[in-house]
C-alpha positions in Angstrom: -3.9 -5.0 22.0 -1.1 -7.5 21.4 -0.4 -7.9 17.8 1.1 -11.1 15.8 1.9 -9.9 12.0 2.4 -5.9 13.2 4.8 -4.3 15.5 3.9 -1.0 17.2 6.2 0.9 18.5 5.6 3.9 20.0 8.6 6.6 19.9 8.1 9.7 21.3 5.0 11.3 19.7 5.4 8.9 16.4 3.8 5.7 16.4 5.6 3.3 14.0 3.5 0.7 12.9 5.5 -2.2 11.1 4.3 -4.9 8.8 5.6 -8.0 10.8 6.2 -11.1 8.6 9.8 -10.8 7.4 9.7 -14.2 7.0 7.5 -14.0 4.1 8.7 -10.9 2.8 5.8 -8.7 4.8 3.0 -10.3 2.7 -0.6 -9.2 3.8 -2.4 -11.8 5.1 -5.9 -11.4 6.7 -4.8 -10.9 10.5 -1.7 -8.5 9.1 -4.5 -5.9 7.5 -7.0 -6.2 10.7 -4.0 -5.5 13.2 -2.6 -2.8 10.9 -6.3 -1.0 10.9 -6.3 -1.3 14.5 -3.3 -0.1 15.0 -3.8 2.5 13.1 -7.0 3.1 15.0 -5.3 3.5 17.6 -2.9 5.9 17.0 -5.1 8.1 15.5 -7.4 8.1 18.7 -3.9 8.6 21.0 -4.1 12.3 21.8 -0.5 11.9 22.0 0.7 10.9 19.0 1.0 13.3 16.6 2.6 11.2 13.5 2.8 8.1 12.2 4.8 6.0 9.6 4.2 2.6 8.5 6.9 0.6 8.0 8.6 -3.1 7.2 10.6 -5.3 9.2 13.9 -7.2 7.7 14.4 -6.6 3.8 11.1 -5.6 2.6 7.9 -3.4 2.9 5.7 -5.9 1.8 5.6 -8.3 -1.3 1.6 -7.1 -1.3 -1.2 -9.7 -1.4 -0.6 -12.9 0.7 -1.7 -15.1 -2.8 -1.4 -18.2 -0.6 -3.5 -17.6 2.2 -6.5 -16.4 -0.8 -5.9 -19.4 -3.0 -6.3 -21.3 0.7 -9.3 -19.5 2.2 -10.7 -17.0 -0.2 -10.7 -19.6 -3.8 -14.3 -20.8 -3.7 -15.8 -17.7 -2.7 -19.3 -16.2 -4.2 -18.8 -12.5 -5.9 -20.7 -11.0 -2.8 -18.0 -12.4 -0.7 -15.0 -11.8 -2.6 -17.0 -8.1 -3.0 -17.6 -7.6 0.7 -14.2 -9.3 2.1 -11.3 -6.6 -0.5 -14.2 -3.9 0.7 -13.3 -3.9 3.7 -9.6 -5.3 4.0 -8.3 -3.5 1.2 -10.5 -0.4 -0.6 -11.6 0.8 3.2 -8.9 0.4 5.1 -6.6 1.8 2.5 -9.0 5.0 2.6 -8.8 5.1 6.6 -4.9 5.7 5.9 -5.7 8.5 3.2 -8.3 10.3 5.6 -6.1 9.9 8.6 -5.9 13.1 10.4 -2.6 13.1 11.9 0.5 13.1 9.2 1.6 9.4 7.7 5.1 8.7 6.1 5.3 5.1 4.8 9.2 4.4 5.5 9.9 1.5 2.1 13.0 -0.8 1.9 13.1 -3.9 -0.9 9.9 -5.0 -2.4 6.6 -2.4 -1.9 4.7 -4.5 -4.4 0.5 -4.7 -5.3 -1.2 -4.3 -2.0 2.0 -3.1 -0.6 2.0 -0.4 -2.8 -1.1 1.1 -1.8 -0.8 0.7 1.9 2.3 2.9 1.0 1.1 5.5 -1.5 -2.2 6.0 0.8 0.1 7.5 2.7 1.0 11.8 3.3 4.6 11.3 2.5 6.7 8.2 1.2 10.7 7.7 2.2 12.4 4.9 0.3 15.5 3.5 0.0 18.0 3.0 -2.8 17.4 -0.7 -2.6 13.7 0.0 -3.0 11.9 -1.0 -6.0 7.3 -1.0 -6.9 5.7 -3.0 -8.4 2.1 -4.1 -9.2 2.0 -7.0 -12.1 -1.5 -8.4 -11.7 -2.3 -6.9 -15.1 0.0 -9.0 -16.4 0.3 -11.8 -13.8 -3.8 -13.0 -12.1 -5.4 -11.7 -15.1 -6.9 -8.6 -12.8 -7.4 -5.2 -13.9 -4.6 -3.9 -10.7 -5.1 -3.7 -7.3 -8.1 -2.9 -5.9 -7.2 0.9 -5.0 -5.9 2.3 -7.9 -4.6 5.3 -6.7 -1.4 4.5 -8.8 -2.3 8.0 -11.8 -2.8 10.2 -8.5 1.2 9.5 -7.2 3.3 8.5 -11.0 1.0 10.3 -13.4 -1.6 8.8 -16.1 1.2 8.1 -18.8 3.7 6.5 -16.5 0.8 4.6 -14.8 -0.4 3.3 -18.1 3.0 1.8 -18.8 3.8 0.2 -15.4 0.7 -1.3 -15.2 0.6 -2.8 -18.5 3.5 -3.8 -18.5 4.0 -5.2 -14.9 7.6 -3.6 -14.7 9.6 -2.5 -11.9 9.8 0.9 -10.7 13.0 1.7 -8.7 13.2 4.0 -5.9 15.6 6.4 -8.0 13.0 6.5 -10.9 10.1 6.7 -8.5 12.1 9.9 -7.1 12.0 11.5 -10.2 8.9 11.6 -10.9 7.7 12.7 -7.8 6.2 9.8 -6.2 8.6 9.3 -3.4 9.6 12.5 -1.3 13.3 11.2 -0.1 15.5 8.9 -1.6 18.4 7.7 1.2 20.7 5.2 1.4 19.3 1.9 3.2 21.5 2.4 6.2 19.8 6.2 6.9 16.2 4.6 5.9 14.9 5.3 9.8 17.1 7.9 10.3 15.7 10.2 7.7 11.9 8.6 7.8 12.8 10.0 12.1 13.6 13.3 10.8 10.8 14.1 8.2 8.0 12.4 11.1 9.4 14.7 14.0 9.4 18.1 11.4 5.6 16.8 10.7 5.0 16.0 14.4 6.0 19.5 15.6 3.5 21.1 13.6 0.3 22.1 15.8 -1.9 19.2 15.6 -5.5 20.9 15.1 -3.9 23.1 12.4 -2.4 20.0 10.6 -5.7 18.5 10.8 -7.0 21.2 8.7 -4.5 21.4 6.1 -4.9 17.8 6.0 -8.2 18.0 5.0 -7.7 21.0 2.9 -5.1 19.3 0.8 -7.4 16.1 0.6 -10.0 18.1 -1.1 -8.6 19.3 -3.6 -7.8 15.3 -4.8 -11.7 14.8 -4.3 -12.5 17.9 -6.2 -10.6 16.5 -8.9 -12.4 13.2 -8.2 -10.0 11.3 -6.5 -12.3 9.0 -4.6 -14.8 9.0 -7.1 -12.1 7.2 -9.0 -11.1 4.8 -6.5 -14.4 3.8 -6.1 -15.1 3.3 -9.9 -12.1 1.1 -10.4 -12.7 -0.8 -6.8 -16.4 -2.0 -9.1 -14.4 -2.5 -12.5 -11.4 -4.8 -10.5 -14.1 -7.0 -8.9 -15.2 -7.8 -12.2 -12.2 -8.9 -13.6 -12.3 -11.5 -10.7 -15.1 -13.2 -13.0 -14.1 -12.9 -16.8 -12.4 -15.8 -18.6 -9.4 -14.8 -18.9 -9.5 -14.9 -14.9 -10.7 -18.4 -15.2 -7.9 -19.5 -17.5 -5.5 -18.3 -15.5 -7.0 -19.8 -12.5 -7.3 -23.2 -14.0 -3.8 -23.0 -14.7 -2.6 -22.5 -11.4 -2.1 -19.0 -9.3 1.6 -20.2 -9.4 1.9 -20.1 -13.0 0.5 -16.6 -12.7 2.8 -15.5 -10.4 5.9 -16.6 -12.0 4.5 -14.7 -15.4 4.1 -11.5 -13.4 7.6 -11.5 -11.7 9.1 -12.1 -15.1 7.6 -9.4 -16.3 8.5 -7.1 -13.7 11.7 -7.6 -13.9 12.5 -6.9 -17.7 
């Protein structure tokens, strides 16, 4: 399949599989999420590959939700289609990344904001950057209670998640290290270099028996009701789409909104 928005690139036994709109910082449009799940697709039905790492070309991972393409195409839409359309492009297709069977490494440079953020935390393993920095401000920003996949408690912890979601704050990649929501810090320069390394250690492993442990490890999330969870807050963020407060903000102007939430995140 030829892709517009992502790059595959297949090297070695790792498929890379790069956001591809540098142009407007990565964000996720429509087309970028469906190529992304297919690509994903197929690498995980690729007998061959035995890893994969998702990625972002130029500066950024992804500045999250393509706002203008929804305020274009998505503003006028019923409950049942805003319900069925982040269903599928953003709560399923995030949970295809966390139930992949083959090892996932996001690879995060610059901005890995909102949807962005869970593309990347969906993932087995995170690499980041020094210049790397999360954010999700649409507490603070569109008036929405988060993203739709709030898996944000499951990778920072319930008090740290409280504050950065209230608050709409930056994280940086050295704070996001600490408390264990990254597993490698580098400098940008070694970025690919180390994401290389940590993919080819994962790759070598023998694929059935990673499966397994996979699945293992993903258990003992659900046991603790992980996608119980997700699924809970997927229902409660739809309904913040249809409060007042959303219709305030909206009447003021998604732009307004957006300038609030990047002021906020970065005090």
């Amino acid at each position: 399949m030829n892709f517009e928005t992502v790059a595959v690139e297949r090297r070695g036994n790792i498929s890379w599989i790069f956001h591809n709109r540098p142009q407007v910082r990565n964000a996720e449009s429509c087309q970028l999420l469906d190529e992304m799940d297919s690509a994903l697709t197929d690498a995980v039905r690729d007998d061959a590959i035995r890893a994969i790492v998702f990625a972002g070309k130029g500066d950024h991972f992804s500045a999250g939700h393509d706002l203008k393409e929804a305020q274009a195409t998505r503003a006028a839409f019923t409950v049942e289609q805003r319900y069925a359309y982040e269903e599928r492009r953003y709560f399923d297709y995030a949970l295809r990344i966390w139930d992949c069977p083959k090892p996932t490494i996001a690879s995060v440079q610059g901005a890995c904001v909102a949807s962005g953020f869970m593309v990347a935390n969906m993932c087995d393993m995170v690499v980041a950057s020094n210049d790397a920095f999360f954010a999700d401000p649409v507490c603070q920003s569109l008036a929405t209670a988060a993203v739709e996949v709030l898996v944000h408690p499951w990778v920072m912890g319930l008090r740290m998640a409280h504050e950065f979601l209230l608050t709409g704050r930056r994280l940086s990649a050295e704070e996001a290290y600490r408390i264990g929501m990254i597993n490698r810090l580098v400098d940008r320069e070694r970025l690919e270099a180390e994401t290389t390394e940590l993919a080819e250690k994962a790759a070598a492993a023998y694929p059935f028996a990673a499966r397994l442990l996979k699945r293992s490890l993903k258990r003992v999330a659900d046991i603790q009701g992980f996608r119980t969870s997700l699924q809970s807050h997927f229902d409660t963020h739809q309904l913040s789409h249809v409060t007042d407060e959303y219709s305030r903000m909206r009447d003021q102007g998604i732009a307004s909104g957006i300038s609030r939430g990047k002021d906020a995140s970065r005090k």
